[in-house]
Backbone as numpy.savetxt, mean C-alpha at the origin, in Angstrom:
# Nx Ny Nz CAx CAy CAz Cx Cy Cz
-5.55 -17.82 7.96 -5.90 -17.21 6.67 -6.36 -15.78 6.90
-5.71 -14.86 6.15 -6.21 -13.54 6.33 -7.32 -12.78 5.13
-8.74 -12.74 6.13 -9.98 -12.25 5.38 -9.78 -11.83 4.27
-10.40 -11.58 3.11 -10.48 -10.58 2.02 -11.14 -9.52 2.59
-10.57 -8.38 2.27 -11.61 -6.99 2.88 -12.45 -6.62 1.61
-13.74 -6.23 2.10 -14.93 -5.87 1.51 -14.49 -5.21 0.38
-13.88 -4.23 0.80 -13.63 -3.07 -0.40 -11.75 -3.38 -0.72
-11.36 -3.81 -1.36 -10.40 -4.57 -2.00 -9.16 -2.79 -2.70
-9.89 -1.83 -3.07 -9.28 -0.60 -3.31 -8.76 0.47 -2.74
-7.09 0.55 -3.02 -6.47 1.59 -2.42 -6.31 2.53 -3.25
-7.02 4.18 -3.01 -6.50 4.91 -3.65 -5.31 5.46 -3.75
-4.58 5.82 -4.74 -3.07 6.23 -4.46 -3.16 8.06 -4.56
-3.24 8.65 -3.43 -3.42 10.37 -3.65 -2.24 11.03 -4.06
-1.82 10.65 -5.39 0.00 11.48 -5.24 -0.38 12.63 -5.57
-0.99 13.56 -4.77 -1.29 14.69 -5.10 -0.35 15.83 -3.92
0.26 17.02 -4.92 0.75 17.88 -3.90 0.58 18.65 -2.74
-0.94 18.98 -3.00 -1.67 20.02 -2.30 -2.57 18.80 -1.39
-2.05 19.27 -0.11 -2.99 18.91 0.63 -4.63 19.09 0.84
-5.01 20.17 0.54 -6.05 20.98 0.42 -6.92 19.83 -0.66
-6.24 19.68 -1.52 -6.65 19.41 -3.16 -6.53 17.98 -3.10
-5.98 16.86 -2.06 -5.60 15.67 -1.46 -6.95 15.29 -0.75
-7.40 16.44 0.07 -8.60 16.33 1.45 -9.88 16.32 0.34
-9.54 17.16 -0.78 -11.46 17.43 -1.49 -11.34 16.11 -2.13
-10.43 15.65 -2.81 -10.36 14.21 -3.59 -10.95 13.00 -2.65
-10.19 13.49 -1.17 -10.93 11.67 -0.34 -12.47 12.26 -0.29
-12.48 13.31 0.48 -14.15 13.27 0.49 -14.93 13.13 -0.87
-14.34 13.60 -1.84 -15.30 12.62 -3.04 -15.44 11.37 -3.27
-14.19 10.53 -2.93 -13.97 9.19 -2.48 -15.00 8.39 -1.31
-14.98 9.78 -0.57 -15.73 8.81 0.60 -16.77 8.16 0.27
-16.73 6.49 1.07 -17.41 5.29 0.81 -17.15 4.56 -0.17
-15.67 4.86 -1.12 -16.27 4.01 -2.80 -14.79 3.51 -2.18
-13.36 4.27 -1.63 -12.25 3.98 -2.03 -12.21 2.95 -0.36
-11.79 1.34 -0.34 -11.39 0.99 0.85 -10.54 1.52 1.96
-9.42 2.11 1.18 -8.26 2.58 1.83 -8.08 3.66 0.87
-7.32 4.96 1.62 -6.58 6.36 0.80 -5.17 6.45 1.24
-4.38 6.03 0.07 -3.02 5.82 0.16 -1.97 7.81 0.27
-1.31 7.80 1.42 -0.52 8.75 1.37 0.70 7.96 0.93
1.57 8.59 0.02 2.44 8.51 -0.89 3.89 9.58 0.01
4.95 9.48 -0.38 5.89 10.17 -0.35 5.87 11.90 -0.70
4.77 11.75 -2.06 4.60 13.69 -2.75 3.88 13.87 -1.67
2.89 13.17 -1.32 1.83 13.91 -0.52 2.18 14.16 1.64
2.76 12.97 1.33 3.58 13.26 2.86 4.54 14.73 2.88
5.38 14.35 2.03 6.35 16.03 1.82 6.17 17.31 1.49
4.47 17.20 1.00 3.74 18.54 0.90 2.93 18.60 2.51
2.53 17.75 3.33 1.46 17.60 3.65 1.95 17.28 5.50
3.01 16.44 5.79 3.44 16.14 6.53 2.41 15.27 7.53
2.08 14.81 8.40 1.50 14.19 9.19 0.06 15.20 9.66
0.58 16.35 9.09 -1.50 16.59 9.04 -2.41 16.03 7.58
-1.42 15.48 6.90 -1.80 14.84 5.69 -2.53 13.49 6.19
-2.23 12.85 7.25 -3.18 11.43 7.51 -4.29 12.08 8.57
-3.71 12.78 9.31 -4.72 13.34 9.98 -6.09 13.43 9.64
-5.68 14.69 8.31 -7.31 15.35 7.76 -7.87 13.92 6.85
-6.75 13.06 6.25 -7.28 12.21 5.29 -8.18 10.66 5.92
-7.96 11.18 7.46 -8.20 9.63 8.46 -9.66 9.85 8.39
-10.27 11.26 8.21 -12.03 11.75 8.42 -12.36 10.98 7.01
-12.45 10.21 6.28 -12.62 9.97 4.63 -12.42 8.43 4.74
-11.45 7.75 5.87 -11.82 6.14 5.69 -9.68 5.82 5.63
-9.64 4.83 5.77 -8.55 4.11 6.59 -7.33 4.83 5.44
-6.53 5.15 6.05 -4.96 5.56 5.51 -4.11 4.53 5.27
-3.72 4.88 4.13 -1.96 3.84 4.09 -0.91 4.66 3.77
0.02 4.45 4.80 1.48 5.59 4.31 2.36 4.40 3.88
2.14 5.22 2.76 3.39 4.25 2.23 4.84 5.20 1.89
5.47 5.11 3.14 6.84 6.30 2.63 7.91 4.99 2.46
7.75 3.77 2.64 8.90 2.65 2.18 10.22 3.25 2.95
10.18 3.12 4.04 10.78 3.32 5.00 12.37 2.18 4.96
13.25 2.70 4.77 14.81 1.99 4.32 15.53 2.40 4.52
16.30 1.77 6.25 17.77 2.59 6.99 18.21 1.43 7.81
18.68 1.86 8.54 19.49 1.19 9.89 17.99 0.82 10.76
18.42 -0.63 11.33 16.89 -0.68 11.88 16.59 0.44 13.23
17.45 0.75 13.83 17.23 1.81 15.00 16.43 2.81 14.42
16.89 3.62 13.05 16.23 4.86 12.72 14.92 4.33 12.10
14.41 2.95 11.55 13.55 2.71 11.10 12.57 2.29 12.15
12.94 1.86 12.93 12.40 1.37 14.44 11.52 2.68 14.93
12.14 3.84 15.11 11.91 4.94 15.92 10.53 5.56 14.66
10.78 6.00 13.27 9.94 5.98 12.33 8.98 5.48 12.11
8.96 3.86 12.47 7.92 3.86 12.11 6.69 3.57 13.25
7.42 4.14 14.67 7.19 4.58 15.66 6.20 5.63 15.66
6.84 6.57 15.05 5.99 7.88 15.02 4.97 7.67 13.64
5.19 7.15 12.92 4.58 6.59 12.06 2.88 5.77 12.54
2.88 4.81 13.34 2.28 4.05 13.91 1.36 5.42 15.16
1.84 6.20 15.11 1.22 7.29 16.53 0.18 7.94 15.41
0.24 7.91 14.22 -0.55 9.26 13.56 -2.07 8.52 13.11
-2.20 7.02 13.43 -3.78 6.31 13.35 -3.80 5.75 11.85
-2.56 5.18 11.42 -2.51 4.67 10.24 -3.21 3.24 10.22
-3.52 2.66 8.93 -4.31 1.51 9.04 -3.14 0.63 8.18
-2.28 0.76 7.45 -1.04 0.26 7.01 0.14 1.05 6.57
1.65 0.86 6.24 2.33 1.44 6.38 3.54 0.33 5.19
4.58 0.64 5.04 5.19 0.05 3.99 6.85 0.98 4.74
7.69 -0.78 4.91 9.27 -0.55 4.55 9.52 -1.52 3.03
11.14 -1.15 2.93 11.54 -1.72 1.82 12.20 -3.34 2.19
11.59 -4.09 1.22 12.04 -5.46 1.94 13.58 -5.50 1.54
14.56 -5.01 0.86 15.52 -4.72 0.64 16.12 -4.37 1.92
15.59 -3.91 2.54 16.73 -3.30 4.34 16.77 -4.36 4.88
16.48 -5.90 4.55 16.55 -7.11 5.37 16.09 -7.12 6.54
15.50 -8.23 7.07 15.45 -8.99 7.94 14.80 -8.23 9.39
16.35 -7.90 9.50 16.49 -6.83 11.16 15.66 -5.36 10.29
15.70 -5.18 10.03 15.15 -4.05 9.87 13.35 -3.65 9.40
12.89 -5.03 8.86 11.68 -5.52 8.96 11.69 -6.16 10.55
11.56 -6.01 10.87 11.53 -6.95 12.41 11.64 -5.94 13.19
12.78 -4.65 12.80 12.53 -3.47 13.68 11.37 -2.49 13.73
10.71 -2.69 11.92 9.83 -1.71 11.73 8.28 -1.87 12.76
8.13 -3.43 12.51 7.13 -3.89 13.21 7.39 -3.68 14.95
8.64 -3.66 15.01 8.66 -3.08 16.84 8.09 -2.11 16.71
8.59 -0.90 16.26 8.01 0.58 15.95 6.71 0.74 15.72
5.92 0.12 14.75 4.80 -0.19 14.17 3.90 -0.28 15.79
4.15 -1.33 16.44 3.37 -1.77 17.54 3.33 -0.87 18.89
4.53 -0.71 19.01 4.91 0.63 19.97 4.15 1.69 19.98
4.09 2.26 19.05 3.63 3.41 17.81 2.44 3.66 18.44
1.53 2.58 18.09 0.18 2.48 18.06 -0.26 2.09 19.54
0.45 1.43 20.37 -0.01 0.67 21.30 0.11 2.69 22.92
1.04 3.09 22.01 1.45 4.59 22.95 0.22 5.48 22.79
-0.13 5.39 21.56 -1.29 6.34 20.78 -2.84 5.64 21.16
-2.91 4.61 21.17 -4.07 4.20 21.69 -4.85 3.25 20.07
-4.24 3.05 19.11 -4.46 2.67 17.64 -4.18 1.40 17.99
-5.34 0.97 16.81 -4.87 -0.42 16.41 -3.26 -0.05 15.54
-2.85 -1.83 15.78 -1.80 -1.63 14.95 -1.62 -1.70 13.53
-1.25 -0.81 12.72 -1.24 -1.03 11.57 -0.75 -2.26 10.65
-0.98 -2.52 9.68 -0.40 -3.66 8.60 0.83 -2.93 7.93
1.63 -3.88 8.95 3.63 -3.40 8.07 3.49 -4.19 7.17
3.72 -3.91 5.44 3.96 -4.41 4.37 5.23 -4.01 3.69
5.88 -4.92 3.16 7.52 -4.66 2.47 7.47 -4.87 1.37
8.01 -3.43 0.55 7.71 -3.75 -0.64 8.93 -4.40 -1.10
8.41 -5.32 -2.17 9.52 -6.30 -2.97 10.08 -5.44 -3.86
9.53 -5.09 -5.26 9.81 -4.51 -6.64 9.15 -3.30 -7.04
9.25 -2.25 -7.21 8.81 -0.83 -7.83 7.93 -1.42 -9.06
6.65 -0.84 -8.94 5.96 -1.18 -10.30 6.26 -0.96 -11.60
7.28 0.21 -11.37 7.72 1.04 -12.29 8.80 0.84 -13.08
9.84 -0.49 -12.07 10.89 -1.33 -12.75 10.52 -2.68 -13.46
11.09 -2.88 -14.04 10.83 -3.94 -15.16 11.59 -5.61 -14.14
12.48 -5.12 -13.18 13.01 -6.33 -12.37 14.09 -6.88 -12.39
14.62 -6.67 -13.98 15.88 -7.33 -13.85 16.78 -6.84 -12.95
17.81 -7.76 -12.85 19.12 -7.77 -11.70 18.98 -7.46 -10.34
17.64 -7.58 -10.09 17.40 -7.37 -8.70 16.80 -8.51 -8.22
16.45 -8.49 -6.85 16.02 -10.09 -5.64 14.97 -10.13 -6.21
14.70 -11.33 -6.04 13.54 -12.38 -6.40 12.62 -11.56 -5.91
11.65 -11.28 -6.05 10.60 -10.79 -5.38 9.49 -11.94 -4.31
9.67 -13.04 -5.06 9.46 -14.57 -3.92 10.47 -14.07 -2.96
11.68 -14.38 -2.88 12.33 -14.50 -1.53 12.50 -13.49 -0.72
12.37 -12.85 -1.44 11.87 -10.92 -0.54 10.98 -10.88 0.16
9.66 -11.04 -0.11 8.66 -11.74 0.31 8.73 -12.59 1.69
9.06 -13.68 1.14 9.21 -14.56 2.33 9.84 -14.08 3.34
11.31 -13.25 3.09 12.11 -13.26 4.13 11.77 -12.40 5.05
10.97 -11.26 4.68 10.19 -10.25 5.04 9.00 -10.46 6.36
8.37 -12.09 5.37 7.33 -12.06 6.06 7.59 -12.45 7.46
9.00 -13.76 7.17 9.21 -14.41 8.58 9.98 -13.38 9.49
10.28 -11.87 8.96 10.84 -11.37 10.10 9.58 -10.54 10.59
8.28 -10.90 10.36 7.04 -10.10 10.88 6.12 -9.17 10.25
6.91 -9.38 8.96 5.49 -7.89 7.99 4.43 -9.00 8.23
3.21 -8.32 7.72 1.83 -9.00 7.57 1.79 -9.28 6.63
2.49 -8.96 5.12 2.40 -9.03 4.22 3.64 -8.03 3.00
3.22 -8.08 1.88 3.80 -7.41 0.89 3.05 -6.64 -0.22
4.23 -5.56 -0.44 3.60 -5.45 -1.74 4.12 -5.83 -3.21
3.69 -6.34 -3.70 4.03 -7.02 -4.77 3.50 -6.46 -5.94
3.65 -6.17 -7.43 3.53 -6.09 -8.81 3.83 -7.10 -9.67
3.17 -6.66 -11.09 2.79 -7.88 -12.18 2.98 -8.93 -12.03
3.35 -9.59 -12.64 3.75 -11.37 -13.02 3.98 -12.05 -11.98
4.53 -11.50 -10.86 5.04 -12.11 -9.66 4.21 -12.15 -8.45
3.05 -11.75 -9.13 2.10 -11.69 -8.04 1.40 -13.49 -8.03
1.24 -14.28 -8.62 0.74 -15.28 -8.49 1.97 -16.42 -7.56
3.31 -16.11 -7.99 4.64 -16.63 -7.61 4.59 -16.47 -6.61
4.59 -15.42 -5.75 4.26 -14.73 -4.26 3.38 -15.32 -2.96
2.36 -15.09 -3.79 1.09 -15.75 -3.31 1.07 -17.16 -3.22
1.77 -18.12 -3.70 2.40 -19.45 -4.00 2.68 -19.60 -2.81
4.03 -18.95 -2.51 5.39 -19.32 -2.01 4.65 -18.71 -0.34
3.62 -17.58 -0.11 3.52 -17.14 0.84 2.45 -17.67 1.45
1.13 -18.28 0.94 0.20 -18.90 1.07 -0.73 -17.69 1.29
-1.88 -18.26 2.46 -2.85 -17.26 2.80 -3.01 -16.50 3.73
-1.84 -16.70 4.34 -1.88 -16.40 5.87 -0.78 -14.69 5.63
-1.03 -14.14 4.48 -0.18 -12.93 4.15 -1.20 -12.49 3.21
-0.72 -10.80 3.55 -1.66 -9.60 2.49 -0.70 -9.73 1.47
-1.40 -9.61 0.62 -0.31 -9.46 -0.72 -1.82 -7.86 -1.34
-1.00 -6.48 -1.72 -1.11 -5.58 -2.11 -0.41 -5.23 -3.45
-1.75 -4.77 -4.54 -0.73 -4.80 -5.78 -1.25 -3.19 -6.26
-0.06 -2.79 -6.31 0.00 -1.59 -7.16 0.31 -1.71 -9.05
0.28 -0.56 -9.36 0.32 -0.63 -11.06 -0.92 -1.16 -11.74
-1.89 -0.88 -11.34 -3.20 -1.44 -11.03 -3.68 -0.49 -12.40
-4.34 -1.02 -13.52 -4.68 -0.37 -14.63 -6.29 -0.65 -15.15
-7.32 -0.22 -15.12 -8.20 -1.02 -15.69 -8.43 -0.85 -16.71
-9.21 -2.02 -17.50 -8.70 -2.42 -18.92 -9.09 -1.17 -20.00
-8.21 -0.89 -21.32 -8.13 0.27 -21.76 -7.78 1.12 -21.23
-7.18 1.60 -20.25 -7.07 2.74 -19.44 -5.14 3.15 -20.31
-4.61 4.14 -19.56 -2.77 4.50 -20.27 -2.26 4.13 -18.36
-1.73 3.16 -19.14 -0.34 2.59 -17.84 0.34 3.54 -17.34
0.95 5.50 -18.05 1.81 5.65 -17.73 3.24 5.37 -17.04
3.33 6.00 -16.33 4.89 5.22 -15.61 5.37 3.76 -15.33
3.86 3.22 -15.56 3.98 1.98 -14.78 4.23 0.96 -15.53
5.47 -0.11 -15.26 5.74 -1.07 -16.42 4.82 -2.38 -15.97
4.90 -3.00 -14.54 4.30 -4.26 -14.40 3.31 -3.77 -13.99
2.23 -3.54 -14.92 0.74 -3.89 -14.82 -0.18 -4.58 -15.20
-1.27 -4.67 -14.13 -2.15 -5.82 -14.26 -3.57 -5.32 -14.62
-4.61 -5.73 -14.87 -5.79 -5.19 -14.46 -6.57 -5.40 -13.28
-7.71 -4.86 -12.60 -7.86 -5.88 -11.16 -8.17 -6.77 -11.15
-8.99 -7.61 -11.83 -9.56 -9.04 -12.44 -8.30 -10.02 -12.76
-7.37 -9.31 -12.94 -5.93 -10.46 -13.61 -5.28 -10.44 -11.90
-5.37 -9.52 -11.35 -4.90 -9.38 -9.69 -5.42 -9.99 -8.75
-6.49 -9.94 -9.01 -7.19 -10.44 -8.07 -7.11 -12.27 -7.97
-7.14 -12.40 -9.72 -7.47 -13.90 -9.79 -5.88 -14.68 -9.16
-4.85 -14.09 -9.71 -3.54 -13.84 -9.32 -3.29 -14.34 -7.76
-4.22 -13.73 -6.92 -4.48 -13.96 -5.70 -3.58 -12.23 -5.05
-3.90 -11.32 -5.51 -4.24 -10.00 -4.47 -5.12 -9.69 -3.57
-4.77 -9.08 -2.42 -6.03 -8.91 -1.35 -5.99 -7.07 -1.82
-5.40 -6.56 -1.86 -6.02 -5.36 -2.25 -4.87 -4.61 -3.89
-5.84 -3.93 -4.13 -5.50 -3.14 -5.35 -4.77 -1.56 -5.72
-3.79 -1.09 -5.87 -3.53 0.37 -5.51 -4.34 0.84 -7.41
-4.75 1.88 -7.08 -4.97 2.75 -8.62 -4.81 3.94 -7.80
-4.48 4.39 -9.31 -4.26 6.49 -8.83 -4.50 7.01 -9.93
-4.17 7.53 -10.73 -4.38 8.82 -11.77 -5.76 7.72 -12.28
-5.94 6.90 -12.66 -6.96 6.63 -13.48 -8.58 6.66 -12.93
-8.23 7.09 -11.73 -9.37 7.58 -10.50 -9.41 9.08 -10.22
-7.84 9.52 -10.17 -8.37 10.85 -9.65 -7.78 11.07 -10.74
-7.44 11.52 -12.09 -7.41 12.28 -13.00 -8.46 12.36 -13.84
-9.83 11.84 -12.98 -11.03 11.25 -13.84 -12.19 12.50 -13.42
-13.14 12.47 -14.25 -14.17 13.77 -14.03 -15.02 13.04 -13.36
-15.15 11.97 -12.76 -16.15 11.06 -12.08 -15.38 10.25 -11.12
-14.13 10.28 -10.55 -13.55 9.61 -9.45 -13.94 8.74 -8.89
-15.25 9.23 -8.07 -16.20 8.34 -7.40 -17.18 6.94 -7.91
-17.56 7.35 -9.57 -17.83 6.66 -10.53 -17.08 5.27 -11.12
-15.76 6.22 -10.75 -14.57 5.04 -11.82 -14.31 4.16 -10.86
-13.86 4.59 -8.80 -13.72 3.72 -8.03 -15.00 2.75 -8.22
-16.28 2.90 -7.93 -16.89 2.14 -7.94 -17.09 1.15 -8.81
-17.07 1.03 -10.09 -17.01 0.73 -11.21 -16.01 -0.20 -11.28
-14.55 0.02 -10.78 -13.44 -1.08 -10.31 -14.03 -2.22 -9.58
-14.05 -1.57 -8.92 -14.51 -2.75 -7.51 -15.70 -3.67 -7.76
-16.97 -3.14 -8.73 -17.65 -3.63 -9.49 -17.23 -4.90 -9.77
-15.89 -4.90 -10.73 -15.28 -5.82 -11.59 -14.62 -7.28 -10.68
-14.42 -7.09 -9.54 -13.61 -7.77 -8.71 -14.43 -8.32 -7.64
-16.19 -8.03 -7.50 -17.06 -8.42 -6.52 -17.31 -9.77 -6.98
């Protein structure tokens, strides 16, 4: 069975400016569990982006890493060297290619002197509604038995997941809204209390934290809800 962690909240920094990325975690620091680097913030920011953001409390890159397992292998290689605390491919690249990431993953870290990070595969975009695409159960699963630690999973399918995967897997939910708040982009959302009960081990939020005049306030205040 894998622990619940204390602080259950990932911030999501999709912010451009690195500069403006670094003042956000240190306002964060102590409230946010994890500070999620994103794809905007990697491509503004590049790998001094986990660097400066590692002084502020545990990183997650989530660039959803999806190729040939060799090039994903080697990625998330260098990936695993920069002191990440989790990391995200697409469970869509199948099997071998989850199975390669976690070679990379371990390599990575084991060259660098790091623990190894938590490879998670994401099933479904929060942002898609789902139809005509894989089950997000068997994505999941197939994922897990080729070695992620877990997934990330959104709305409705988060209890289905957690079912089918038991306890012995992270299940991470993004689209994370708290109640009254504007969903924007995001179609499958939950609140953290509906996630949590759902059976999530951690929570992603972003704009409704850092587009906030109290950041530090609003993280805490989440997590509040879910103690």
């Amino acid at each position: 069975m894998i622990p619940r962690p204390d602080n259950p909240l990932i911030v999501a920094l999709d912010i451009s400016d690195l500069d403006s990325a670094e003042a956000m975690a240190e306002r964060l620091h102590g409230e946010a569990g994890v500070l999620k680097v994103g794809l905007e913030l990697f491509a503004a920011g590049g790998p001094e982006a986990v660097t400066r953001l590692r002084a502020f409390g545990p990183v997650f890159l989530d660039v959803k890493l999806h190729d040939i397992p060799n090039t994903v292998e080697g990625a998330a290689r260098n990936c695993a060297r920069l002191g990440i605390a989790m990391m995200t491919v697409h469970a869509l690249g199948g099997e071998a290619m989850v199975r390669a990431a976690v070679r990379g993953a371990i390599r990575g870290a084991d060259e660098a002197g790091h623990p190894i990070p938590t490879v998670l595969a994401v099933t479904v975009l929060s942002s898609l509604a789902g139809e005509g695409l894989a089950s997000p159960a068997s994505l999941a699963f197939e994922a897990v038995a080729a070695g992620a630690s877990g997934v990330v999973v959104s709305g409705e399918d988060v209890a289905q997941v957690r079912e089918v995967l038991g306890t012995n897997a992270c299940l991470v939910v993004p689209g994370i809204r708290p109640a009254g708040s504007n969903g924007h982009d995001q179609v499958r959302i939950l609140t953290p209390e509906e996630a949590v009960e759902r059976g999530a081990d951690y929570l992603v939020v972003g704009r409704p934290i850092t587009e906030s005049s109290d950041p530090a306030g609003v993280a805490r205040a989440i997590v509040a809800t879910v103690r």
